[in-house]
N, CA, C and O atoms as a Tinker XYZ file with bonds, in Angstrom:
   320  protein
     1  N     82.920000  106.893000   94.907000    73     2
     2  CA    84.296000  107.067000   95.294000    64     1     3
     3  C     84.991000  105.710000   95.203000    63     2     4     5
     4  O     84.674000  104.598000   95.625000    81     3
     5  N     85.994000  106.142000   94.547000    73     3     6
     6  CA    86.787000  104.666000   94.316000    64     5     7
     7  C     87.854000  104.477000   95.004000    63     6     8     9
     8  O     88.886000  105.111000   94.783000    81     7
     9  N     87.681000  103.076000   96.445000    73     7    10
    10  CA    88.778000  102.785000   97.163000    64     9    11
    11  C     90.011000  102.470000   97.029000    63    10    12    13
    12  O     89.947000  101.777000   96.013000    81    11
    13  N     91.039000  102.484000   97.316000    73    11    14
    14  CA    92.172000  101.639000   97.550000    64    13    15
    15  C     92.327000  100.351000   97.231000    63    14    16    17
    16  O     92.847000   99.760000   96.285000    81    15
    17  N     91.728000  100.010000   98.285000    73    15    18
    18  CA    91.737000   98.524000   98.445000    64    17    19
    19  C     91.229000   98.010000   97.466000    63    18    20    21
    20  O     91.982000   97.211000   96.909000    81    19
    21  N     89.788000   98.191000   96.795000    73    19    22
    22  CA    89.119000   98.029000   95.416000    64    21    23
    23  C     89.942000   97.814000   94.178000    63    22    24    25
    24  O     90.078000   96.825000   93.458000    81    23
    25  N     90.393000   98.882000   94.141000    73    23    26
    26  CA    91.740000   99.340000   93.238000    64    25    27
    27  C     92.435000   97.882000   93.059000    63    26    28    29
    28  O     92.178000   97.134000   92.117000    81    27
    29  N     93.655000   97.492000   94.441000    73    27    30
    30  CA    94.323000   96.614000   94.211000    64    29    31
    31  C     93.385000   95.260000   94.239000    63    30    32    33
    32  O     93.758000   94.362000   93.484000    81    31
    33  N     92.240000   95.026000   95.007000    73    31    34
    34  CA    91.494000   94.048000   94.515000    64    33    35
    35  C     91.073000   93.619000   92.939000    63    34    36    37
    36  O     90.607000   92.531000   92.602000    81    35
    37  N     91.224000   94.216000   92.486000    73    35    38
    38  CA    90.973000   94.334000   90.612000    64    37    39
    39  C     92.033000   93.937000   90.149000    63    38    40    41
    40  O     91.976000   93.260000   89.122000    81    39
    41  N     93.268000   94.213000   90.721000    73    39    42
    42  CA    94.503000   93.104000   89.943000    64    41    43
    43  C     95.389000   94.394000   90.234000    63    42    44    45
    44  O     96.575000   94.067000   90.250000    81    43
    45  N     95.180000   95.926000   90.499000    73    43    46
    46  CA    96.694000   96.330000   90.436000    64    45    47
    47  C     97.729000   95.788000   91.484000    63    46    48    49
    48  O     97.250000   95.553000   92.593000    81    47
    49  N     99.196000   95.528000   91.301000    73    47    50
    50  CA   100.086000   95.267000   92.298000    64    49    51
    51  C    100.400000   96.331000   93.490000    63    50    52    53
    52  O    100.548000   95.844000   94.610000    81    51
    53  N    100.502000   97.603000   93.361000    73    51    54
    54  CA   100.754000   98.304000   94.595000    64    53    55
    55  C     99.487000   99.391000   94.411000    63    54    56    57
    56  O     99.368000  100.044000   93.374000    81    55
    57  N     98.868000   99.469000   95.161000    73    55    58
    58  CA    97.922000  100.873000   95.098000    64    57    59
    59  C     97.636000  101.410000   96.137000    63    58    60    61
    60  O     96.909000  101.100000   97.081000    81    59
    61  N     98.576000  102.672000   95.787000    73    59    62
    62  CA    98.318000  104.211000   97.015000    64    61    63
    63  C     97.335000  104.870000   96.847000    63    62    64    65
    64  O     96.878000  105.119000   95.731000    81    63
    65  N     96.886000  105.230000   97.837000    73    63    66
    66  CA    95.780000  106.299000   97.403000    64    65    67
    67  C     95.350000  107.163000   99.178000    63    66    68    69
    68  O     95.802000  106.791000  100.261000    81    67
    69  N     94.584000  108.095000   98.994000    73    67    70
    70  CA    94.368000  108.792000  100.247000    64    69    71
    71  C     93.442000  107.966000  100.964000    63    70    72    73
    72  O     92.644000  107.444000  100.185000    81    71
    73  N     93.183000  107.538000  102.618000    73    71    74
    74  CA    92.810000  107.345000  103.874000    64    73    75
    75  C     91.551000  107.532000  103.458000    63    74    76    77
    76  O     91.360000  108.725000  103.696000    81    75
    77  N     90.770000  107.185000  103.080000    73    75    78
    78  CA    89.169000  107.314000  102.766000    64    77    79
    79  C     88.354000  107.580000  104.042000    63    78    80    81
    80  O     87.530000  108.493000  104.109000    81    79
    81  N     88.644000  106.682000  105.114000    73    79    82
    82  CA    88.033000  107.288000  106.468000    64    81    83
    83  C     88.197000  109.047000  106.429000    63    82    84    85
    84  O     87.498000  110.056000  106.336000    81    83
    85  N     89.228000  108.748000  106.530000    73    83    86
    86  CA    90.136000  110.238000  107.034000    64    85    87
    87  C     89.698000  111.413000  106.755000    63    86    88    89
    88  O     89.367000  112.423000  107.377000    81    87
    89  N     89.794000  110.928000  105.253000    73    87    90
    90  CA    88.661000  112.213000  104.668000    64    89    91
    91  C     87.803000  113.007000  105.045000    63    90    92    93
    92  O     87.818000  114.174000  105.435000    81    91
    93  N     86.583000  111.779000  104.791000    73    91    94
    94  CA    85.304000  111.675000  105.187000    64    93    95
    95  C     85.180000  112.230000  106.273000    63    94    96    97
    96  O     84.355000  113.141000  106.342000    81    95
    97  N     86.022000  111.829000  107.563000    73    95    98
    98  CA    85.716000  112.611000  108.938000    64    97    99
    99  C     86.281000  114.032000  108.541000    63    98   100   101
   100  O     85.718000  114.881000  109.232000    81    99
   101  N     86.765000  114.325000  108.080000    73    99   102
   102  CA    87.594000  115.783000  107.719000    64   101   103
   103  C     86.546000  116.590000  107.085000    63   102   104   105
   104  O     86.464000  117.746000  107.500000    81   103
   105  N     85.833000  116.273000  106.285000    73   103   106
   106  CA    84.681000  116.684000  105.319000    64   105   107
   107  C     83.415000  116.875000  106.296000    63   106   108   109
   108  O     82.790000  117.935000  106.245000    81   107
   109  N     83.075000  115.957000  107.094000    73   107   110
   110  CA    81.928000  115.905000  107.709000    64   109   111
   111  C     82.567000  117.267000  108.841000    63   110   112   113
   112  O     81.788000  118.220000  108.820000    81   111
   113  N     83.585000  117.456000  109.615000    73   111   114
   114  CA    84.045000  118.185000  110.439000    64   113   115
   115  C     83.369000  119.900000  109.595000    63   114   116   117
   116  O     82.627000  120.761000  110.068000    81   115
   117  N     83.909000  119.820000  108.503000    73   115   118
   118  CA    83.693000  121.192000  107.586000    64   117   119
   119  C     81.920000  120.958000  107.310000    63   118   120   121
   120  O     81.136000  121.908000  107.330000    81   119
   121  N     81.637000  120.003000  107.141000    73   119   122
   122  CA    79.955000  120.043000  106.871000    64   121   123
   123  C     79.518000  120.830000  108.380000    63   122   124   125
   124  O     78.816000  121.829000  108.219000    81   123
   125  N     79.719000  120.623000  109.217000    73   123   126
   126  CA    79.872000  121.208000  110.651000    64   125   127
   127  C     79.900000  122.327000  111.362000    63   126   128   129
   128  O     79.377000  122.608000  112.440000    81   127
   129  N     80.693000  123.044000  110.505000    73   127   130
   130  CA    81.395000  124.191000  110.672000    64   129   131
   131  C     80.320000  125.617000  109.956000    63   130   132   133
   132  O     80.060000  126.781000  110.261000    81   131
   133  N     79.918000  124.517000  108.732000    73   131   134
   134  CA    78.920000  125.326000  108.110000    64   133   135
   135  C     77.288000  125.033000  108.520000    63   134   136   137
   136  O     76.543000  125.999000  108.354000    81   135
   137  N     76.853000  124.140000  108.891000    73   135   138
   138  CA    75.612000  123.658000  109.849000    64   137   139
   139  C     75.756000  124.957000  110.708000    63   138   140   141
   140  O     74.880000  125.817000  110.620000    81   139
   141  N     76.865000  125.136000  111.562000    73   139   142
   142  CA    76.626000  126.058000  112.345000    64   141   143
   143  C     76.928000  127.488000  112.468000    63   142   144   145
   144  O     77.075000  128.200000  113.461000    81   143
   145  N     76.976000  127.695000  111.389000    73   143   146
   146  CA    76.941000  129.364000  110.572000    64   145   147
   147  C     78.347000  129.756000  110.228000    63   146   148   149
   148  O     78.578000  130.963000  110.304000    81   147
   149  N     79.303000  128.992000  109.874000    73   147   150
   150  CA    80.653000  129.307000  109.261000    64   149   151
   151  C     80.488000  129.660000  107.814000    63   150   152   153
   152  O     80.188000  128.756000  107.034000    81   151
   153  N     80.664000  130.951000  107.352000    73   151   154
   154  CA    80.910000  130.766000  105.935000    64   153   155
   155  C     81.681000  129.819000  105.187000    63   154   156   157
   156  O     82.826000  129.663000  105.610000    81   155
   157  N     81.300000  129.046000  104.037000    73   155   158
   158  CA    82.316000  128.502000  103.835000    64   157   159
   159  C     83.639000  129.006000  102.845000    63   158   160   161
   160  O     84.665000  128.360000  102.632000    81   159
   161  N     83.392000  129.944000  102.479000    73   159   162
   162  CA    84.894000  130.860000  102.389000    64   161   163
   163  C     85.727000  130.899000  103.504000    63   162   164   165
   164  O     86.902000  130.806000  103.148000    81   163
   165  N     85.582000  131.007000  104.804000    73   163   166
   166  CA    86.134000  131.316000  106.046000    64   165   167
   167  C     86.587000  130.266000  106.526000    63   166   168   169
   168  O     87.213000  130.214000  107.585000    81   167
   169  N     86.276000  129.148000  105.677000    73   167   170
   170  CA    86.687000  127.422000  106.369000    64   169   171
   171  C     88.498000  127.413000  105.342000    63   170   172   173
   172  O     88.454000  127.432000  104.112000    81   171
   173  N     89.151000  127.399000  105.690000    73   171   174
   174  CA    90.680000  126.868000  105.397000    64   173   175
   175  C     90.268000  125.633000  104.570000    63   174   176   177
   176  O     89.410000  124.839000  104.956000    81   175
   177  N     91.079000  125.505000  103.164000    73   175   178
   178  CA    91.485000  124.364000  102.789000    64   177   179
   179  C     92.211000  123.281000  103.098000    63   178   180   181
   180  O     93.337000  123.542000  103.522000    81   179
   181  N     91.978000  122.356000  103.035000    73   179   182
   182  CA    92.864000  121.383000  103.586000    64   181   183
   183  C     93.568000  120.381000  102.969000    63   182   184   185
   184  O     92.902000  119.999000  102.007000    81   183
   185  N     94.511000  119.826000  103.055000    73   183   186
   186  CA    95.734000  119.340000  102.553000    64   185   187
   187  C     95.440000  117.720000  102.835000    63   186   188   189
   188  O     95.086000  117.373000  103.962000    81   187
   189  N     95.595000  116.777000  101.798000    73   187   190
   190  CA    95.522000  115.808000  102.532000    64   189   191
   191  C     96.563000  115.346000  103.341000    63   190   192   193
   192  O     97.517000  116.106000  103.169000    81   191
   193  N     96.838000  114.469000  104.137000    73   191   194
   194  CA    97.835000  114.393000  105.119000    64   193   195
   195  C     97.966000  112.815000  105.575000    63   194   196   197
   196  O     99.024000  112.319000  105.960000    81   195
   197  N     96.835000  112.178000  105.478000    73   195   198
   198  CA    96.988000  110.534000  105.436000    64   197   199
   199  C     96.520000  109.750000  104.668000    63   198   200   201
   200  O     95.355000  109.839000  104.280000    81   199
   201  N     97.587000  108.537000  104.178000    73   199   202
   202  CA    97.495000  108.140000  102.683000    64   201   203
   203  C     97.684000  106.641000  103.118000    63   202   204   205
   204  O     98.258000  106.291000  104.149000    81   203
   205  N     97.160000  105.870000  102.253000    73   203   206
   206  CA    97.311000  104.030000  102.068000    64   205   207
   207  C     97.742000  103.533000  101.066000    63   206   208   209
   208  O     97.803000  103.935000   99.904000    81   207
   209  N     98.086000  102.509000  101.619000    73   207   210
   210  CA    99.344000  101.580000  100.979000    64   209   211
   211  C     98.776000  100.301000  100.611000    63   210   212   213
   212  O     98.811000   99.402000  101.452000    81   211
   213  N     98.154000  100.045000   99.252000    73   211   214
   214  CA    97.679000   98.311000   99.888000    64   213   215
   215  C     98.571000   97.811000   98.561000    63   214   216   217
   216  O     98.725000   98.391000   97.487000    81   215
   217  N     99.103000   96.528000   99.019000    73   215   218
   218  CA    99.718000   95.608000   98.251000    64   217   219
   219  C     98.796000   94.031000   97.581000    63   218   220   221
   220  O     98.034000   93.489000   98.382000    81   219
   221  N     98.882000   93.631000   96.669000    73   219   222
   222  CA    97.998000   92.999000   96.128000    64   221   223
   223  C     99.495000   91.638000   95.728000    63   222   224   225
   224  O    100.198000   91.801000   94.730000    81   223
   225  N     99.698000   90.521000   96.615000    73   223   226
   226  CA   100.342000   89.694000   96.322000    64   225   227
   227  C     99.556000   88.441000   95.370000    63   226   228   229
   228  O    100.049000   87.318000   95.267000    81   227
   229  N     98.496000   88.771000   94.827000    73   227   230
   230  CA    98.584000   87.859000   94.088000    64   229   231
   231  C     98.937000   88.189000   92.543000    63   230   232   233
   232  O     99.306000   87.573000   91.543000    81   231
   233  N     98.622000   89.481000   92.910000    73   231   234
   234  CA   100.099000   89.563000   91.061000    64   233   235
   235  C    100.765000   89.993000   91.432000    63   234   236   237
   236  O    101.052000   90.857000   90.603000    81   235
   237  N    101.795000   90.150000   92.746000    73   235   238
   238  CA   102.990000   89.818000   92.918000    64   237   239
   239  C    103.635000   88.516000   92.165000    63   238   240   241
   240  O    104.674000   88.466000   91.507000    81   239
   241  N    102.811000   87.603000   92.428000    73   239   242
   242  CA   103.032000   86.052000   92.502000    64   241   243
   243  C    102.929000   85.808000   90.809000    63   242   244   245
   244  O    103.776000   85.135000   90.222000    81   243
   245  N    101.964000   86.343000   90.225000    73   243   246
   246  CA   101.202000   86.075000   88.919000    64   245   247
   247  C    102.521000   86.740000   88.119000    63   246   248   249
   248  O    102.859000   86.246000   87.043000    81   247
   249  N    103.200000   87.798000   88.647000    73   247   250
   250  CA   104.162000   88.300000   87.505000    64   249   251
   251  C    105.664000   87.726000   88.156000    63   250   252   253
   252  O    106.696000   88.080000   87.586000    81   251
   253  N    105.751000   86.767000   89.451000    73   251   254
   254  CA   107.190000   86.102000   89.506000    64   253   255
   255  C    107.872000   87.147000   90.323000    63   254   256   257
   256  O    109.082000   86.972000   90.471000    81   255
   257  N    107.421000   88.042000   90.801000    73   255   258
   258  CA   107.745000   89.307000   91.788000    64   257   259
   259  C    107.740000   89.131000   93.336000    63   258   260   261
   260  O    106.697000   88.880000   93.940000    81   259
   261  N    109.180000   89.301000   94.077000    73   259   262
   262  CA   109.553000   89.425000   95.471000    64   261   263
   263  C    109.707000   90.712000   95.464000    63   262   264   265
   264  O    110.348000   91.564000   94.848000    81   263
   265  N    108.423000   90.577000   96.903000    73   263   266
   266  CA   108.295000   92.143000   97.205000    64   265   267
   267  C    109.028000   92.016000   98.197000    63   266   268   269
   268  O    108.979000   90.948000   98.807000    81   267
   269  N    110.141000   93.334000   98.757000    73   267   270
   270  CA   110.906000   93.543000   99.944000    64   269   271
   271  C    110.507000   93.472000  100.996000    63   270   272   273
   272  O    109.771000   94.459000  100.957000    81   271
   273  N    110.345000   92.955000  102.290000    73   271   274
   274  CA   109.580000   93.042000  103.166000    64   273   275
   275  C    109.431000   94.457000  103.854000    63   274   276   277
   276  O    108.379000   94.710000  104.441000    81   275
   277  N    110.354000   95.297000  103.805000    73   275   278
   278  CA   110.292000   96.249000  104.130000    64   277   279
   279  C    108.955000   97.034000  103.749000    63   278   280   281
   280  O    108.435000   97.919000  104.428000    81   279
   281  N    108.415000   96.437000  102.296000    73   279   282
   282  CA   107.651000   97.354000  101.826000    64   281   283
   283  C    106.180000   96.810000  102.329000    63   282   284   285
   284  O    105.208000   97.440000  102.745000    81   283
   285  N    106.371000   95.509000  102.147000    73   283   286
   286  CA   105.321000   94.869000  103.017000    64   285   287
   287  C    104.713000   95.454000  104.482000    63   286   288   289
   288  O    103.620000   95.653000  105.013000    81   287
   289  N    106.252000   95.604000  104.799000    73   287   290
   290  CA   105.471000   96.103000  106.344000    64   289   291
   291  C    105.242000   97.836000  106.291000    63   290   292   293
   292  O    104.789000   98.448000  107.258000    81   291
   293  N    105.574000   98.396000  105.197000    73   291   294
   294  CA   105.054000   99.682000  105.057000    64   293   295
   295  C    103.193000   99.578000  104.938000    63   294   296   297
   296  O    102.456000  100.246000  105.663000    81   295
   297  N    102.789000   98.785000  104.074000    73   295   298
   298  CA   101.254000   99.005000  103.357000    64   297   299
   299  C    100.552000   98.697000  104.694000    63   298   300   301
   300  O    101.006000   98.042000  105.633000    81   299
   301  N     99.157000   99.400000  104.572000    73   299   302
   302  CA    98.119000   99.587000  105.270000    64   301   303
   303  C     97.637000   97.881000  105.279000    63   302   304   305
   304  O     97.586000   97.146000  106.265000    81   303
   305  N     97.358000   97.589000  104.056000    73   303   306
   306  CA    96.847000   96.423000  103.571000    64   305   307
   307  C     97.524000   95.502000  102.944000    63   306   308   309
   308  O     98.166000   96.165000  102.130000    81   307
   309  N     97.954000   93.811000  102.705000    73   307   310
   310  CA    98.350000   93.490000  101.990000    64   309   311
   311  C     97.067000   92.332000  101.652000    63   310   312   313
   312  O     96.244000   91.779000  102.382000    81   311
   313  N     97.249000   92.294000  100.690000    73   311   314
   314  CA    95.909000   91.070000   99.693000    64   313   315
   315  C     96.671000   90.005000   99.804000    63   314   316   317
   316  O     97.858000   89.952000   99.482000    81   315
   317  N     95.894000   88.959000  100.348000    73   315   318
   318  CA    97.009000   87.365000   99.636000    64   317   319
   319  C     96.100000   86.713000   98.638000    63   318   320
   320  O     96.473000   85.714000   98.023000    81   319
């Protein structure tokens, strides 16, 4: 599974992607459900619902780019 943070660690400048914890506990919850005799037809699909933001300022910097602070203080993560 390929992270977020990974992602913008490799050089992209903004990279969203879904809550990787989040998941995982969401998944293990349904591993759960079926451990203890839930069909898993009978388990609801689920939607993802929390997502990350990481910003990677050093190719901000590398391409001459001011990021808004606004957006700054949006991301989960920012890289310096």
């Amino acid at each position: 599974m390929v992270l977020v943070v990974d992602v913008a660690r490799a050089g992209r400048l903004i990279a969203p992607g879904p809550d990787v914890g989040s998941t995982l506990r969401r998944a293990a919850l349904q591993v759960d459900k079926i451990l203890r005799g839930v069909k898993p037809g009978d388990i609801p699909i689920e939607q993802l619902t929390r997502f990350q933001l990481v910003i990677n300022m050093v190719t901000a910097k590398t391409l001459g780019l001011t990021l808004p602070p606004t957006l700054l203080l949006r991301a989960e993560r920012v890289l310096e």
